[in-house]
C-alpha positions as CSV (number, residue, x, y, z in Angstrom):
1,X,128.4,20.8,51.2
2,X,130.5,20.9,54.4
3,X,129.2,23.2,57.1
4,X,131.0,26.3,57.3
5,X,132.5,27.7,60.8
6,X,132.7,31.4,61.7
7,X,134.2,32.7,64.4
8,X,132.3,35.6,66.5
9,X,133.9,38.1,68.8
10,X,132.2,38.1,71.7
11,X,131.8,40.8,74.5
12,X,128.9,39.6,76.5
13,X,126.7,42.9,75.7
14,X,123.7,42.3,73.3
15,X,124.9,43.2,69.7
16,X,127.4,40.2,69.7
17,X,125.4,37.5,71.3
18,X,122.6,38.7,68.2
19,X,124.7,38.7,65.5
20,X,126.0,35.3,66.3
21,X,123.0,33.7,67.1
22,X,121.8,35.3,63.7
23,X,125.0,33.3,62.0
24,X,124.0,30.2,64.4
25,X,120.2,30.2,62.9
26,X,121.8,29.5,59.5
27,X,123.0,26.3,60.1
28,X,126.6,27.7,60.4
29,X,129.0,26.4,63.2
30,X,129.9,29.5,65.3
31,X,132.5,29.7,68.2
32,X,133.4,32.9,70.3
33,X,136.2,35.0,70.9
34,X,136.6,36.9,73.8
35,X,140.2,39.2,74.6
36,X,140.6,39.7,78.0
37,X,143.0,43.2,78.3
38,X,141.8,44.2,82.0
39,X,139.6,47.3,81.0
40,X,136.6,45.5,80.9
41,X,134.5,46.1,84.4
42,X,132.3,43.0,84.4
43,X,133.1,40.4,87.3
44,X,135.9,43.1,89.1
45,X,133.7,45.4,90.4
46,X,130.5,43.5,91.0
47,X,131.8,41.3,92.7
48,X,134.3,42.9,95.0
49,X,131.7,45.9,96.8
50,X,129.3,44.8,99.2
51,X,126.9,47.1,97.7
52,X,126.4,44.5,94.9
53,X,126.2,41.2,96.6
54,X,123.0,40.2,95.7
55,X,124.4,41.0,92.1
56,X,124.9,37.8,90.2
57,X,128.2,37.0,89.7
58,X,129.5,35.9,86.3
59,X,131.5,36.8,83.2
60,X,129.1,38.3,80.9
61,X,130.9,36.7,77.6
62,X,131.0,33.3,79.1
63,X,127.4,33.4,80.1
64,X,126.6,34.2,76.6
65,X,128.4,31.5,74.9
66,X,126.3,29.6,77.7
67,X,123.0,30.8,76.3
68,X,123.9,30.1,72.3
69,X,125.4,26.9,73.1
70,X,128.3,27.8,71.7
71,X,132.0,27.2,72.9
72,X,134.2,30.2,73.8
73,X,138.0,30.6,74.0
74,X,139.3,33.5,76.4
75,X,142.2,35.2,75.2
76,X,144.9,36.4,77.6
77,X,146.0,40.0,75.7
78,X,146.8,42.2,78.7
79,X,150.6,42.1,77.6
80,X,149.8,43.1,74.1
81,X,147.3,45.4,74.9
82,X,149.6,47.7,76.4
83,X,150.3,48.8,72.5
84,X,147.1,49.5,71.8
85,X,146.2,51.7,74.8
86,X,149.8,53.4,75.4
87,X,150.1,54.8,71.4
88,X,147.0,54.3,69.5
89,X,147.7,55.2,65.7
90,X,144.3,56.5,65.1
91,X,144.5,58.0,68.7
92,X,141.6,58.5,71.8
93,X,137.8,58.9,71.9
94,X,136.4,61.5,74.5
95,X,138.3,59.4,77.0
96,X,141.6,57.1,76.9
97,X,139.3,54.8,74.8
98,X,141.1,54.0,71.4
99,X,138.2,52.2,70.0
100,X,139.8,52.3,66.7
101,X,142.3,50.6,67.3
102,X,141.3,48.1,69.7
103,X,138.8,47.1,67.1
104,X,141.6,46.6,64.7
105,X,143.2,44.6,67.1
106,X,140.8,42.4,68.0
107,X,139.9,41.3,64.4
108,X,143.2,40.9,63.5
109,X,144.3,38.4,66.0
110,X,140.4,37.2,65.3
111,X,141.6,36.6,62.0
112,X,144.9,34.9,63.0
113,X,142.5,32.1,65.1
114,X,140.3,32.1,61.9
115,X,143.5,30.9,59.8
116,X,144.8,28.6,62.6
117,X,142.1,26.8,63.3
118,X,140.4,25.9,59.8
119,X,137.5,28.4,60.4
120,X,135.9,30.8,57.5
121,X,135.3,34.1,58.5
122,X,134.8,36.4,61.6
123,X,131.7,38.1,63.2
124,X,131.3,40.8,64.7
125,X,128.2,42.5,67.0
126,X,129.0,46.4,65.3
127,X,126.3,48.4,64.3
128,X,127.1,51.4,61.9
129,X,126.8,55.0,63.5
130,X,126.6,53.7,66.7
131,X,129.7,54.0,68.4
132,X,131.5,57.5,67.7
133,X,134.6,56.4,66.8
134,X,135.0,52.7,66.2
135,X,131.9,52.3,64.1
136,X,131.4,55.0,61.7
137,X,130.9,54.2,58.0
138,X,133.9,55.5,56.9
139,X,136.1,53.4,59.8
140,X,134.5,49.7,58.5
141,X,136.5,49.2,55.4
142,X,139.7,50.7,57.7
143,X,138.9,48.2,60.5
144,X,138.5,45.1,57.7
145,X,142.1,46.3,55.5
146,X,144.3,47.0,58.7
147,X,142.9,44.1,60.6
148,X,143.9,41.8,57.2
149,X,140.1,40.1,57.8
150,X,139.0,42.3,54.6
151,X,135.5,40.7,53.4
152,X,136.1,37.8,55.7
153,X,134.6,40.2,57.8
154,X,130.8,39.8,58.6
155,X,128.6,42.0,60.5
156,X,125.2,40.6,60.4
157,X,123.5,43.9,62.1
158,X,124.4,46.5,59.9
159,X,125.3,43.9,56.3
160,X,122.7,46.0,54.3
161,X,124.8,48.7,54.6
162,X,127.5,47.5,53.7
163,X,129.1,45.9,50.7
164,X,128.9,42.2,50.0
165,X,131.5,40.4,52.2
166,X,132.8,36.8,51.0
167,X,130.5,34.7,53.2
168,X,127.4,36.5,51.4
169,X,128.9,36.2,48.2
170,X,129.5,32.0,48.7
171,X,126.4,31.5,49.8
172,X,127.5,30.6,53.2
173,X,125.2,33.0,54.6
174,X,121.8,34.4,53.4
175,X,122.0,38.3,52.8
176,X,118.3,38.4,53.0
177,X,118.3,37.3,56.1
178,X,121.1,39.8,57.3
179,X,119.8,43.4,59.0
180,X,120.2,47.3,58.0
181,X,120.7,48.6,61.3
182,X,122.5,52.1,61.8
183,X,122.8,54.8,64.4
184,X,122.5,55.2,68.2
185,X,118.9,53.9,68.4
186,X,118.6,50.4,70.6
187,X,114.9,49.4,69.4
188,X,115.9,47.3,66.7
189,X,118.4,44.9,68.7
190,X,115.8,45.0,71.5
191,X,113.0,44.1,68.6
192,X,115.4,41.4,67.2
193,X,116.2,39.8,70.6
194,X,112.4,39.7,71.6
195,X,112.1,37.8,68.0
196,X,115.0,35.6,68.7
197,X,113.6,34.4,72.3
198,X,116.0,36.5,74.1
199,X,114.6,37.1,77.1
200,X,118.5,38.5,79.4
201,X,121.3,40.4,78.5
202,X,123.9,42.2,79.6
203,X,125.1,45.1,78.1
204,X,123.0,46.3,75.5
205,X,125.6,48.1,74.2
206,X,129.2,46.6,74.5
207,X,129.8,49.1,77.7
208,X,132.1,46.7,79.9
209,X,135.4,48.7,78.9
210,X,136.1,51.3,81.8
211,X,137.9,53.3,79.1
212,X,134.9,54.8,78.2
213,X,134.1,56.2,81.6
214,X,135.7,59.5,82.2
215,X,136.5,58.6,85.8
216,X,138.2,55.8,84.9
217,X,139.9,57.6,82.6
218,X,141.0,60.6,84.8
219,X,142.5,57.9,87.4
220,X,144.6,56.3,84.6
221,X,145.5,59.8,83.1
222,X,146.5,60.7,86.9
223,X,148.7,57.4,87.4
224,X,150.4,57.7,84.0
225,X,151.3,61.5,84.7
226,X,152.5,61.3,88.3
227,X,154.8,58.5,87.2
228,X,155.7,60.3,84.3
229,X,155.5,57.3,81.3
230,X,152.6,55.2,79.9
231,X,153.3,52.3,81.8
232,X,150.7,49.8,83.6
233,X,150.6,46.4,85.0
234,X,147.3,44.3,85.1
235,X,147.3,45.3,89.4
236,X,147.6,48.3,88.6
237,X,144.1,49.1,86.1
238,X,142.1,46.6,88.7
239,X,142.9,48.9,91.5
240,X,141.9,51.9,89.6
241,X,138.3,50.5,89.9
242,X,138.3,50.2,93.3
243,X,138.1,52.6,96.3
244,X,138.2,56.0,96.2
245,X,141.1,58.1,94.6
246,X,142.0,61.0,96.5
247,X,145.8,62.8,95.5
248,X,145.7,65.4,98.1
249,X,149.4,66.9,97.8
250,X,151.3,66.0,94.2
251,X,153.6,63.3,95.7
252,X,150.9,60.7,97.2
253,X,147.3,59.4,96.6
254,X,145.4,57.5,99.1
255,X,143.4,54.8,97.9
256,X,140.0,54.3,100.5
257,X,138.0,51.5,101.1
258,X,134.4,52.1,100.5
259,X,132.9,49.2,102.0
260,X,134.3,45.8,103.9
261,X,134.0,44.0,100.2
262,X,136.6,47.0,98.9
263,X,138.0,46.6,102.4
264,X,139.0,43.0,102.2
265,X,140.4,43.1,98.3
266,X,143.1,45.7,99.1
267,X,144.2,43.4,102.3
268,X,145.6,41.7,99.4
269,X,147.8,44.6,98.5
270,X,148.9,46.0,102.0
271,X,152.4,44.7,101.8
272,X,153.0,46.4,98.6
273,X,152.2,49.7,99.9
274,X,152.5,52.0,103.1
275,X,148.7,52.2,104.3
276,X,146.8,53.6,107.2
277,X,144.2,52.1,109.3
278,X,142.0,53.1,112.2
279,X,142.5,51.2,115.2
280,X,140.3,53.6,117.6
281,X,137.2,53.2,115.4
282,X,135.8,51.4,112.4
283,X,137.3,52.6,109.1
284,X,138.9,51.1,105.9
285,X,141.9,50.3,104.9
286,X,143.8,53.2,102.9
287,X,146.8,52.0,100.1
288,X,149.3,55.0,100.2
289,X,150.6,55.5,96.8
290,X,154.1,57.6,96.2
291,X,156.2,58.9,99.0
292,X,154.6,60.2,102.2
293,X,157.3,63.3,103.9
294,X,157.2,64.1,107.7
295,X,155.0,67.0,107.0
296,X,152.2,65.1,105.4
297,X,151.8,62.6,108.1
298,X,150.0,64.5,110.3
299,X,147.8,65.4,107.2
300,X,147.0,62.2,105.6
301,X,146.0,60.6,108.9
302,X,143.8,63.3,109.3
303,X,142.0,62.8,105.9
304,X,141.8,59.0,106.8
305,X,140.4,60.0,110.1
306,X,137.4,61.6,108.4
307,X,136.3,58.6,106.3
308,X,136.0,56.8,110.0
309,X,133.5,55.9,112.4
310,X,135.3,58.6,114.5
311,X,134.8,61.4,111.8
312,X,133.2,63.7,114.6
313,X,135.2,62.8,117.2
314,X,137.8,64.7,118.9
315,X,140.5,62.4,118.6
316,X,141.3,59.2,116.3
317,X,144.0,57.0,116.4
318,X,145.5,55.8,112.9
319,X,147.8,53.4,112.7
320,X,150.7,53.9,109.4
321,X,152.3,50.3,108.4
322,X,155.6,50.8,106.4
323,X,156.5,48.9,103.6
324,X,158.9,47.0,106.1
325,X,156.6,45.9,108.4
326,X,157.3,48.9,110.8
327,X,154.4,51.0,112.6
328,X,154.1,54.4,113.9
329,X,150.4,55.2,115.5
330,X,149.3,59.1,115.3
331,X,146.6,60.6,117.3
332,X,144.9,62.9,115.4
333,X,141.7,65.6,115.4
334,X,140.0,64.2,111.8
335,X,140.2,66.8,109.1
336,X,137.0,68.8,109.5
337,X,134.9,68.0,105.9
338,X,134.7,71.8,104.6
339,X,138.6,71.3,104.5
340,X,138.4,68.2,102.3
341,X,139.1,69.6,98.5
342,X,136.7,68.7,96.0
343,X,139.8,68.3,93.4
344,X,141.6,65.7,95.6
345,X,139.2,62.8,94.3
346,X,140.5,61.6,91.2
């Protein structure tokens, strides 16, 4: 009997790299799939604040593939993504997260490098009653017909649970040897992966997208509004992660360094945008987004003042670089802190 191949979507957190090793320890071939959209936060931020350099650096799918031995093909899907974040048919979780339909999405172009590529069936990490919206009983028979997978569609976690799929059926896989877990509780993967001789792991529980972080999600919610359509580029959700997000007047946000790391990453971005930075004192470099007017000059320098090494000082110079190259230096008394809004920072 020819060995049969599956095909696991991979996230780097802990449920996918256990149900494929599950699939692996039954002599079937197994190779990953990972979609890269730009909402997932593992290798941006880590490896951009200076806070975290003593962080390892890696991408948490790859480095999984690397501990099951397996071989893993990235997918570039930030272009068709946008669909799936901009007008989600079974709409948002508590954030901009449409779990839904990302998981339809993700299976069914799973299942389209299934059918391309001579494999058998597809694998997923999901666990039923774990995630709100994505993995509820009732959504896994939606997520298998509207992805086209139907019982090509294996999850080894939660198979018990679930109806017979195809690979159990063949024989391709032993449903004994297949797992009943449900709901929010971790114990049993952490169980498993102690059984398994998993000793690391990422994310125990597929949290790399940003979507699910009401932060995140406010900044995105912010950018979409002020520029009044759903529209994003990849530069545009990897700068939401970074710096802080302050929108003190409607018209303009400033974008602040937080550290040299966050610093040096939006050097590469000054010459798309107007930004401030103090040349009396140590201080970061601020991205101004929108328009600044003559009355808010004055203002905004001030703000960027404060977040200087010359916050207490009497007088800080700030130095404004247009987006032709032109510069106009302000000496200014830095915004005094009780005046900094609490509802600027997005």
């Amino acid at each position: 009997m020819s060995i049969r191949k599956a095909v696991a979507l991979i996230s780097g957190g802990l449920d996918s790299m256990l149900a494929a090793k599950v699939i692996l320890d039954q002599g079937v071939q197994v190779e990953g799939l990972n979609f890269y959209t730009g909402f997932c936060h593992s290798g941006h931020t880590s490896a951009i604040r200076s806070s975290q350099r003593n962080k390892e650096k890696r991408n948490d799918a790859l480095w999984v593939a690397e501990q099951l031995g397996i071989k893993l093909h990235i997918i570039d899907s930030v272009e068709e993504y946008k669909d799936v974040l901009t007008n989600p048919q079974f709409g948002y979780g508590k954030n901009l997260n449409p779990c839904l339909d990302c998981k339809v999405f993700m299976v069914k172009k799973a299942k389209q490098w299934m059918d391309e590529n001579g494999f058998d069936f597809i694998i997923t990490g999901e666990v039923i009653g774990q995630r709100p919206k994505s993995q509820r009983k009732i959504n896994m028979p939606l997520v298998s017909q509207r992805s086209g997978a139907d019982d090509r569609l294996l999850r080894p976690l939660c198979a018990k649970n679930l109806p017979i799929s195809l690979p159990e059926r063949e024989g391709w896989v032993n449903r004994e040897k297949l797992f009943d877990f449900k709901g929010r509780d971790r114990n049993p993967q952490f169980e498993l992966a102690e059984q398994l001789g998993i000793e690391s792991y990422a994310q125990p529980a597929g949290g790399c997208c940003v979507l699910t972080d009401e932060n995140y999600s406010r900044k995105l919610a912010d950018m979409w509004q002020n520029r009044g359509e759903k529209k994003y580029e990849l530069d545009d959700i990897i700068l939401l992660k970074v710096g802080r997000h302050l929108r003190p007047r409607p018209h303009f946000k400033m974008i602040i360094g937080r550290d040299e790391g966050e610093n040096k990453f939006l050097e590469g971005y000054r010459k798309r945008f107007q930004h401030f930075r103090i040349t009396s004192h140590t201080g970061p470099l601020i991205l101004i987004e929108g328009k600044l007017l003559d009355d808010d000059l004055n203002f905004a320098a001030r703000i960027a003042a404060r977040f200087s090494a010359g916050r207490l000082a009497d007088e800080v110079t700030v130095t404004l670089t247009s987006l032709q190259g032109e510069t106009l230096q302000l000496q200014v008394n830095p915004l005094p802190v009780a005046e900094i809004q609490q509802g600027w920072y997005l």
